[in-house]
N, C-alpha and C positions, 0 to 999 in steps of 0.2 A: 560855475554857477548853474544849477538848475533849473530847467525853465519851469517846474512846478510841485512842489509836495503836497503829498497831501496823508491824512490818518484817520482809519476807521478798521471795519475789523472786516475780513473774510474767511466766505465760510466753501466748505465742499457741497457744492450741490446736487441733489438727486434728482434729475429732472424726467419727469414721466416718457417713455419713447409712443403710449398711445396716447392721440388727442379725446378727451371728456374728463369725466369729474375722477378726481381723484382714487377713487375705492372702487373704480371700475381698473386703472393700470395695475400691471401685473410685470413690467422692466422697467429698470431705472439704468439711465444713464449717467456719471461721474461727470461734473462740469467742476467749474469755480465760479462763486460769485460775492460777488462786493462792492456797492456804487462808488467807494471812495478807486479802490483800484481800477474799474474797469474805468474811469475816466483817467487814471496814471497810464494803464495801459494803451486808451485811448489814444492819449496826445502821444505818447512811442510811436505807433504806427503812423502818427500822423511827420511824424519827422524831429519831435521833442526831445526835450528830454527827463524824465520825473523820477520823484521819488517816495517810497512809501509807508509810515510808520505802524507798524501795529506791534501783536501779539499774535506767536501762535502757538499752541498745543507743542510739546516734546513729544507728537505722536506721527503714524504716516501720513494722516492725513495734514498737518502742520506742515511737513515736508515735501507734500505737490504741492500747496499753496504755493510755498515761495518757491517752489524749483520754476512751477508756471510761472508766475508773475516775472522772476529774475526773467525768466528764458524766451520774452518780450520786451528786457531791452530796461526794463523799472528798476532805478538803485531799490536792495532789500538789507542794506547796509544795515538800516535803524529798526530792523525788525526782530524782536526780540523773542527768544525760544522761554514758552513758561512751563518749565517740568511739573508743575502742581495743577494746572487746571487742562482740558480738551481744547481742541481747535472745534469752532461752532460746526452745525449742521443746517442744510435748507432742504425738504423734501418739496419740490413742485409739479402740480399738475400741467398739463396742455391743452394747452386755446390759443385759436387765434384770433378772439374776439372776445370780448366781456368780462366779466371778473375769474382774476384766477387763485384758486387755493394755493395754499403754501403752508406747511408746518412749521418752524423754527426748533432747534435742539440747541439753544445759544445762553441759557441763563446758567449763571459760572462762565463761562465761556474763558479760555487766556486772554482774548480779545476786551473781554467785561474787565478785564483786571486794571486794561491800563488806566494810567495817571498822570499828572504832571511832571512828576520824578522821570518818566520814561523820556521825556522831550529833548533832544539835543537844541538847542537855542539857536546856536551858532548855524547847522545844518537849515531850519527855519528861515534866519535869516539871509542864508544865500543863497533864494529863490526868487524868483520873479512874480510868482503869483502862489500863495494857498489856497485849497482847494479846502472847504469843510462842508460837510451835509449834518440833516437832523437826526442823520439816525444813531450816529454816535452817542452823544449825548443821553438819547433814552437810552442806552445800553447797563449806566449805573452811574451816581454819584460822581465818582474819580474817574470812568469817561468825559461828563460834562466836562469837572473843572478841565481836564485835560483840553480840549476841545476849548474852551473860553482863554484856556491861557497861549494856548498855541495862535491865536485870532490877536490876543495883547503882544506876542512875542513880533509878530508879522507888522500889524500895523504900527509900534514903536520902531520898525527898522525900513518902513515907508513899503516892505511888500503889501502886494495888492491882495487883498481875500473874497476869496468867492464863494456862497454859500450856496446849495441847492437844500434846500428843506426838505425831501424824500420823506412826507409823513407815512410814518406806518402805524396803524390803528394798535396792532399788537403789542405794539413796543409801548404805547403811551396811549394815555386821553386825550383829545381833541384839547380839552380846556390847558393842561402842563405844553403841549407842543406849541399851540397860539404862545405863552408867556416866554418859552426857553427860546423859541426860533424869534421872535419879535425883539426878545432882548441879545440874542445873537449877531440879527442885523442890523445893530447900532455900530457891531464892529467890524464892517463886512463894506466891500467897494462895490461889488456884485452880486445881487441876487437871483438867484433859478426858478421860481417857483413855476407848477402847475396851474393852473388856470381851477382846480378844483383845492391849490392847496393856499391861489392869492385869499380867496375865498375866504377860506377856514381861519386864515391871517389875519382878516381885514372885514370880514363880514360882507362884502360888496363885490354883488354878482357880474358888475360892468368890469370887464378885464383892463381896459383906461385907468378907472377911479382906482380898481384896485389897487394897479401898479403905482401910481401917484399916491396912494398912502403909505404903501411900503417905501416908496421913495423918498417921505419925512423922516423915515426911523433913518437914514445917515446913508445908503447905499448911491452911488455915483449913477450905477448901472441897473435897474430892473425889468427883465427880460421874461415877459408870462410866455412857456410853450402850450399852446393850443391846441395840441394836435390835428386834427384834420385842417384846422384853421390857420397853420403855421406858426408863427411866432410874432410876438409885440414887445417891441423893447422902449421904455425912456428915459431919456434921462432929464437933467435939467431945463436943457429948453428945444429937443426934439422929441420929436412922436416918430418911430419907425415900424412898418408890417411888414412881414414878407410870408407872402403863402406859402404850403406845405409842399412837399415833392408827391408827387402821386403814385399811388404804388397798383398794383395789381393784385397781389396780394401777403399777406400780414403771413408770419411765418411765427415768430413768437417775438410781442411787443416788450418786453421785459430787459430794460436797459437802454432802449431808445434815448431817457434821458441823458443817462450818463454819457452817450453818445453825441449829443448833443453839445452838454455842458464842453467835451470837449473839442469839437470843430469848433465852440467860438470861442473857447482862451485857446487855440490854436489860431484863430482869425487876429485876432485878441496880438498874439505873439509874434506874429508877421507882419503886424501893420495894416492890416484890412481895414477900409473903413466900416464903418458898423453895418450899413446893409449887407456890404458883401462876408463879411462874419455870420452874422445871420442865415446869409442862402447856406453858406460851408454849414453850419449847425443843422440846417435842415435835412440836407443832404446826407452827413454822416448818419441822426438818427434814424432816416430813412430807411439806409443800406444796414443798420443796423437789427433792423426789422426783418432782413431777407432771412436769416440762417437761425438755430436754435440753440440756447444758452445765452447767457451774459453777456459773454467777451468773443465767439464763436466771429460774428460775423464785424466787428467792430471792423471800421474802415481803413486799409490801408493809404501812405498816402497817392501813389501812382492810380488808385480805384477811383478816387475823389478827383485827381486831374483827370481822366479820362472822361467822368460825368459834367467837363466845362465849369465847375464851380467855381467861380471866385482865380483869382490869381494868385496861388499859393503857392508860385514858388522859388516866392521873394525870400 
């Protein structure tokens, strides 16, 4: 049994090596990147065990994806090669601070193609937890259903679903993402959200209320990351805070969450009680922060006992 699947698509990333605006760099560096894998990835390092569905391009770039992700320990068993479409693209700028550009080269995408056809059921159901985000969904049509039926397959066989809503303006409208992620987390035990995307959710700037409305729509667990502010989770009849790790300084934020999402279904999968899942979440997205690219600095697990978090290594 695996302790987590999850499906979304990734792409080859181009990440700028000068920091400023975009049309000032003049080298790009090759990464990978993917919220649904760098959290598969994630829980790898953390001592897990995941696995990953997607689609990718019969090109070479198709062929680092998965050789990386395999070569972190991620089953790529259920990843499927599509001779007819590209493996996406992500061109990104460098900041360590404020908003950062990014192009996409992702519509067609082999990723855009997938479906529910694509699904192994049985694979689904023997995991411990699924992992889904919003950005699948916008990707096309037969991403969504894919994604809603994969969330039916999970909860009909009592796995736990965890949602991060990762809104991206480019991918969708504010108004389709409020309806798809809200009707999403009717099927979902866990949710991730932002502090700017409970918001977008729920209309309500108090991060408390928020969370407590998204906790009407069915979720067990809803966990606002705040960042400088750490994190707020509740559930049915607790309130939990736990401030943020302090850093010195910010190296490229971009993936934190997914770093995140995984210290606490890693906390989550150990038996942590929920504060101490919490600080582990913190923690990872923190050290996540140190190094450049997605998955680059994503936490091993001996790095995270070393920083005293939590007792993980139950």
């Amino acid at each position: 049994m695996l302790d987590l699947v999850t499906l979304g698509e990734t792409m080859v990333l181009l990440l700028a090596e000068q920091a400023g605006p975009m049309r000032e760099a003049t080298t790009f560096r090759r990464h990978i990147a993917g919220a649904e894998c760098n959290v598969a990835v994630g829980l790898s390092r953390l001592g897990h065990s995941a696995g990953w569905i997607s689609r990718v391009g019969d090109d070479e770039f198709g062929r680092a994806v998965v050789f990386r992700i395999r070569g972190e320990g991620v089953d790529t068993s259920r990843v499927l090669t599509d001779p007819d479409a590209p493996t996406g693209v992500i061109i990104r700028e460098r900041r360590e601070v404020g908003p950062i550009d990014q192009v996409y080269y992702r519509r067609g995408s082999a990723a855009s193609r997938l479906s529910p056809a694509d699904l192994d059921a049985g694979y689904l159901r023997g995991s411990r937890f699924l992992h889904l985000t919003g950005i699948t969904p916008a990707l096309s049509e037969s991403c969504k259903n894919a994604v809603f039926e994969a969330a039916e397959i999970a909860r009909d066989a009592g796995v736990r679903v965890a949602l991060d809503p990762n809104y991206r303006s480019k991918l969708w409208s504010a108004d389709e993402f409020r309806r798809v992620v809200r009707d999403l987390a009717t099927r979902c035990d866990i949710l991730l959200p932002g502090r700017e995307e409970a918001e977008l959710l729920t209309g309500e700037s108090d991060p408390e209320i928020a969370a407590r409305d998204l906790q009407h729509l069915g979720p067990t667990l809803v966990v606002l990351k705040l960042g400088a502010q750490g994190a707020l989770a509740v559930t049915q009849d607790q309130l939990t805070q736990v401030p943020a790790v302090p850093l010195e300084r910010i190296v490229d934020p971009v993936g934190a969450g997914d770093a995140f999402a995984a210290g606490l279904l890693s906390g989550m999968l150990r038996g942590l009680e929920l504060v101490e899942a919490l600080r582990l979440a913190n923690r990872c997205g923190a050290l996540a922060m140190c190094a450049p690219g997605d998955m680059e600095s994503l936490p091993r697990r001996a790095e995270v006992e070393e920083q005293g978090v939590g007792d993980i290594r139950r």
